[in-house]
OpenMM code with the backbone's topology and positions (N, CA, C; nanometers):
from openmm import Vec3, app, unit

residues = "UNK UNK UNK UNK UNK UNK UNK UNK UNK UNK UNK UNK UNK UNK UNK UNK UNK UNK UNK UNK UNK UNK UNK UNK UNK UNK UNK UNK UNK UNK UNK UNK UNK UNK UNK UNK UNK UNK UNK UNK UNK UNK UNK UNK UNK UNK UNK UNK UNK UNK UNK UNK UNK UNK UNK UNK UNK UNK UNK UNK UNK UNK UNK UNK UNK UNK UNK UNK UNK UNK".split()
positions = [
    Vec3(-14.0909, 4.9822, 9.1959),
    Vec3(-14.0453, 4.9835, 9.0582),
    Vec3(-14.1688, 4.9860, 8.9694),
    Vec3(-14.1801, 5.0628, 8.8487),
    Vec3(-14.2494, 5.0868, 8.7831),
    Vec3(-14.2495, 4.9786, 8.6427),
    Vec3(-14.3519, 4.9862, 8.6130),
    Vec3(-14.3578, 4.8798, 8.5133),
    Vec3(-14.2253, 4.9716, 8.3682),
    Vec3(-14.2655, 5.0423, 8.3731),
    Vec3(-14.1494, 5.0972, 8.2654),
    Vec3(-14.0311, 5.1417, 8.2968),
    Vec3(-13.9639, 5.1323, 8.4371),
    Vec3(-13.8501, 5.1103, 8.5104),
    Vec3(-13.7950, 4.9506, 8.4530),
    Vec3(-13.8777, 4.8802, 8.4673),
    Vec3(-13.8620, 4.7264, 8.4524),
    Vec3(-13.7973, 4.6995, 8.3168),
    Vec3(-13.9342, 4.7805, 8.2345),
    Vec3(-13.8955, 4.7325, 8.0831),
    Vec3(-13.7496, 4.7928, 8.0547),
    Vec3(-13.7387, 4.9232, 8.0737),
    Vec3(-13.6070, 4.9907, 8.0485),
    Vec3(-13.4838, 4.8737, 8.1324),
    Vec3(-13.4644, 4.8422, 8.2371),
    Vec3(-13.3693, 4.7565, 8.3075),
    Vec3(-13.3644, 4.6629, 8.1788),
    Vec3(-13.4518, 4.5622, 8.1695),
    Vec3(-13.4622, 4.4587, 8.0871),
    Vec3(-13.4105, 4.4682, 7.9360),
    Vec3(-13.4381, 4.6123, 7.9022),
    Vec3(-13.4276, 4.6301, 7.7279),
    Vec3(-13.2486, 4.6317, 7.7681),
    Vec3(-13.1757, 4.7049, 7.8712),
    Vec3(-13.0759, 4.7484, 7.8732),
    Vec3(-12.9657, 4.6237, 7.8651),
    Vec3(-13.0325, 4.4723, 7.8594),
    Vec3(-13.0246, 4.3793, 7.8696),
    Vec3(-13.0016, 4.2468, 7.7396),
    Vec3(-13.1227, 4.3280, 7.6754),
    Vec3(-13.1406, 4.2373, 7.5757),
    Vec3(-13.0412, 4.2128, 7.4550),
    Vec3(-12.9584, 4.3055, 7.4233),
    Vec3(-12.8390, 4.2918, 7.3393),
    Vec3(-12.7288, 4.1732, 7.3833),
    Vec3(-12.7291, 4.2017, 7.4985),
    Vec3(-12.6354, 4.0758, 7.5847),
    Vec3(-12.7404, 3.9458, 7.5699),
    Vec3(-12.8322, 3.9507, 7.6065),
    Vec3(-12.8861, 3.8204, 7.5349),
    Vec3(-12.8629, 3.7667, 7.4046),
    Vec3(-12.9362, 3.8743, 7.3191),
    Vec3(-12.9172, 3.8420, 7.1659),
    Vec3(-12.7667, 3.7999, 7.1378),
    Vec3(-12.6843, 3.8424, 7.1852),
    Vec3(-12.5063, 3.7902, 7.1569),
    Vec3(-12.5024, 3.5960, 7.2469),
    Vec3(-12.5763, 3.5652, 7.3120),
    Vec3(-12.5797, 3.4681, 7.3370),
    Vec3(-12.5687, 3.3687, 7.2486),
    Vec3(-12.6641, 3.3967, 7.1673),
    Vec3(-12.7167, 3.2810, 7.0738),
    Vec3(-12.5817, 3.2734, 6.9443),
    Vec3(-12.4610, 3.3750, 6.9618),
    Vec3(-12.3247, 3.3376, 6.9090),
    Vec3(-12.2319, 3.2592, 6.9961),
    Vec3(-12.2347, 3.1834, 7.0685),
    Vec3(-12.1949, 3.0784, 7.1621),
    Vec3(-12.2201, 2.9875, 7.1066),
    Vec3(-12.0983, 2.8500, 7.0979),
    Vec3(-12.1474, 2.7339, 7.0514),
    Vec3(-12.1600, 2.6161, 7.1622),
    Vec3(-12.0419, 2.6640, 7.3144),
    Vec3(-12.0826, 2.5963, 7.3823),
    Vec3(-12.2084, 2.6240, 7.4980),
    Vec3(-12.2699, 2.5176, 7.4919),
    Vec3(-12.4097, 2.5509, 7.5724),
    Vec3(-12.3664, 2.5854, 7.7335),
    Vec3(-12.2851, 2.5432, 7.7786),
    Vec3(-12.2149, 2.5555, 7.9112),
    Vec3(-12.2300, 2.7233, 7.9405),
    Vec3(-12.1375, 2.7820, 7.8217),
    Vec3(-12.1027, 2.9180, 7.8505),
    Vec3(-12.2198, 2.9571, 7.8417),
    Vec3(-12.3037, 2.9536, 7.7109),
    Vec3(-12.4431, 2.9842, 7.7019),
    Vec3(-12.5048, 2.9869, 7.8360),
    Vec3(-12.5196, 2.8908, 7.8537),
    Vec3(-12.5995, 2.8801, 8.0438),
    Vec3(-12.5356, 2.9483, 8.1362),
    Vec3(-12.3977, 2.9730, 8.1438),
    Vec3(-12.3696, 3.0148, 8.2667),
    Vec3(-12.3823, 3.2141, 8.2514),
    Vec3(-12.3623, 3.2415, 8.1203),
    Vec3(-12.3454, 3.3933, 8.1048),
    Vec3(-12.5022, 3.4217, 8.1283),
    Vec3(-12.5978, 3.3263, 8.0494),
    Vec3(-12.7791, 3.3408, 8.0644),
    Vec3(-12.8137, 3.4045, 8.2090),
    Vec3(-12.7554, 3.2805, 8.3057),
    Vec3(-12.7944, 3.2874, 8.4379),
    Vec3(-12.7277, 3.4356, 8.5016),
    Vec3(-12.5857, 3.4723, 8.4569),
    Vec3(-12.5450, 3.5928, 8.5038),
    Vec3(-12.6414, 3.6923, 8.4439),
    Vec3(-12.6465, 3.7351, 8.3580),
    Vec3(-12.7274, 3.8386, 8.2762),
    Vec3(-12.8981, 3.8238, 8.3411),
    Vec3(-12.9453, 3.7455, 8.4123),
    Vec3(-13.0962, 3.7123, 8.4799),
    Vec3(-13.0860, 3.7275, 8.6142),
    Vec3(-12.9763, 3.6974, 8.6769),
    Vec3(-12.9243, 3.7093, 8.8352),
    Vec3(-12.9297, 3.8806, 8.8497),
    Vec3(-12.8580, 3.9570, 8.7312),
    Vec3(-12.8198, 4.0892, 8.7303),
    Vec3(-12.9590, 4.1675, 8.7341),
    Vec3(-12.9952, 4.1114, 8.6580),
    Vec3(-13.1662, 4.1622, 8.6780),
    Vec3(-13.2866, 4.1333, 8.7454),
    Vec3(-13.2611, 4.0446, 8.7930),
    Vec3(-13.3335, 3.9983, 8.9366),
    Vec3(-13.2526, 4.0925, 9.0549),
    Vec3(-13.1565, 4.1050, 9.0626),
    Vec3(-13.0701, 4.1820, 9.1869),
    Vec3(-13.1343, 4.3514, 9.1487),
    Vec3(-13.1737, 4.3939, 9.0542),
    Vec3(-13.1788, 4.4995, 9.0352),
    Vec3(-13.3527, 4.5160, 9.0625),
    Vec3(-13.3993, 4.4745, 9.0273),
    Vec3(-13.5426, 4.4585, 9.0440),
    Vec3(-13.5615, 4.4549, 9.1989),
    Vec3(-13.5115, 4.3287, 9.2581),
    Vec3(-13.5268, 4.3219, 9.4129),
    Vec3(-13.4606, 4.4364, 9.4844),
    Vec3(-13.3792, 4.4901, 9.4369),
    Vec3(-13.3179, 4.6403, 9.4989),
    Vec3(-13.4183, 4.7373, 9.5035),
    Vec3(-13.4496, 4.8109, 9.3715),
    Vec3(-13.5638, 4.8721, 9.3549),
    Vec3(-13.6968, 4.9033, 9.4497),
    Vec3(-13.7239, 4.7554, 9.4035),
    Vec3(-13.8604, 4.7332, 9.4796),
    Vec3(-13.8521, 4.7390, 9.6508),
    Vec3(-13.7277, 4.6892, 9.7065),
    Vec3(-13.7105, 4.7050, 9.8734),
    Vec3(-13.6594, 4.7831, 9.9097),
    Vec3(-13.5930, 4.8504, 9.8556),
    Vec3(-13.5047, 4.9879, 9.8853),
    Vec3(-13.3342, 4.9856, 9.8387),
    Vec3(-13.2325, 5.0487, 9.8807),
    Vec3(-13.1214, 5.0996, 9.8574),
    Vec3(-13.0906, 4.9698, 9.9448),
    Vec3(-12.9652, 4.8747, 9.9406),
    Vec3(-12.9467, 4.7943, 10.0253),
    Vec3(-12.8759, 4.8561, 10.1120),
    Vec3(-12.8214, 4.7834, 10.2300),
    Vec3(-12.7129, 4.8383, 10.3466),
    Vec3(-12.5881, 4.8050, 10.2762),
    Vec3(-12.4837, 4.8977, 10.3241),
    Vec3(-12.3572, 4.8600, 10.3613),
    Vec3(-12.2991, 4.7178, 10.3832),
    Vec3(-12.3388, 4.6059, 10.4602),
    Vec3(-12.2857, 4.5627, 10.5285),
    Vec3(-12.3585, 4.4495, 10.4571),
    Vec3(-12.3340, 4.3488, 10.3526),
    Vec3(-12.4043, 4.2448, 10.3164),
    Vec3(-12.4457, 4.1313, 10.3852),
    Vec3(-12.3808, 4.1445, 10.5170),
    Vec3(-12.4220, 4.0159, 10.6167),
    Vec3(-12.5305, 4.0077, 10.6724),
    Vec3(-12.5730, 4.1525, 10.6827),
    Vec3(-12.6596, 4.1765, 10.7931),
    Vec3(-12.7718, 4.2493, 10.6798),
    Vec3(-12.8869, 4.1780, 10.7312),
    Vec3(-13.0517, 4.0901, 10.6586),
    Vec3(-13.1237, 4.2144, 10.7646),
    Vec3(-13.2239, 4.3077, 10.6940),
    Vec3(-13.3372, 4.3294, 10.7433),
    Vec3(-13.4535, 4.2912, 10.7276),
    Vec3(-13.5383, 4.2284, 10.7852),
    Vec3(-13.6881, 4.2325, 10.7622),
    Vec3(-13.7454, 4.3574, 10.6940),
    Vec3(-13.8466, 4.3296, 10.5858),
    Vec3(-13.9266, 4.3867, 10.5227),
    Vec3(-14.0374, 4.3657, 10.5060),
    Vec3(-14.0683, 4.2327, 10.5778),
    Vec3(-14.2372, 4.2290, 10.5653),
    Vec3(-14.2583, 4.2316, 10.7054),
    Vec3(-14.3796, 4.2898, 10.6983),
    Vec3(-14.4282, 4.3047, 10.8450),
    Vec3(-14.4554, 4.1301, 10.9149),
    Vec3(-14.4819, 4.0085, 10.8652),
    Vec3(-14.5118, 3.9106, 10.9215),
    Vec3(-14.3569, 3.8647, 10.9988),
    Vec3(-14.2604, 3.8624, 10.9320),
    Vec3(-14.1041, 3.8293, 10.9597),
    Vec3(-14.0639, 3.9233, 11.0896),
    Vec3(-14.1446, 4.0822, 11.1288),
    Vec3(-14.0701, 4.1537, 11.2203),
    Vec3(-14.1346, 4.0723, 11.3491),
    Vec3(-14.2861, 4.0618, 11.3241),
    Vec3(-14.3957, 3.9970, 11.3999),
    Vec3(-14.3593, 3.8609, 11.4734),
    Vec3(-14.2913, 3.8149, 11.4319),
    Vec3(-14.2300, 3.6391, 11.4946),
    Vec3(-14.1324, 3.6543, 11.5188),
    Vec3(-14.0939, 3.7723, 11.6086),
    Vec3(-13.9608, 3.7459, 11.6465),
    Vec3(-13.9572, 3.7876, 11.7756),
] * unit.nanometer
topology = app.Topology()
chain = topology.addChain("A")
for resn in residues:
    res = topology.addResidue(resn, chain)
    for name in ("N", "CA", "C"):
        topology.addAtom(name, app.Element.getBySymbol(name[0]), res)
């Protein structure tokens, strides 16, 4: 992922933030925050490791030290 891949993800983002701060309970505040940061952390970690699998159970190694100890 490119640094201006990033920013674009993030900007695509920031409106849903800015509507945050019209919430009066902090609860919702926190819990929509954490969705809207989860969404972009999942997208970032996609990116950067590849296309995920099919099959969400099943975990590949991606660093070479993790294939190495096994």
């Amino acid at each position: 992922m490119t640094k201006q891949q990033y920013l674009d993800a993030a900007e695509k983002r920031y409106d849903e933030l800015q509507r945050l701060n019209l919430l009066t309970d902090f609860y919702d505040y926190e819990s929509e925050f954490v969705r809207i940061w989860q969404d972009l952390g999942r997208e970032v970690l996609e990116k950067n490791i590849s296309t995920p699998g099919n099959d969400k159970r099943k975990k590949k190694p991606h660093d070479a030290r993790i294939r190495n100890n096994k």
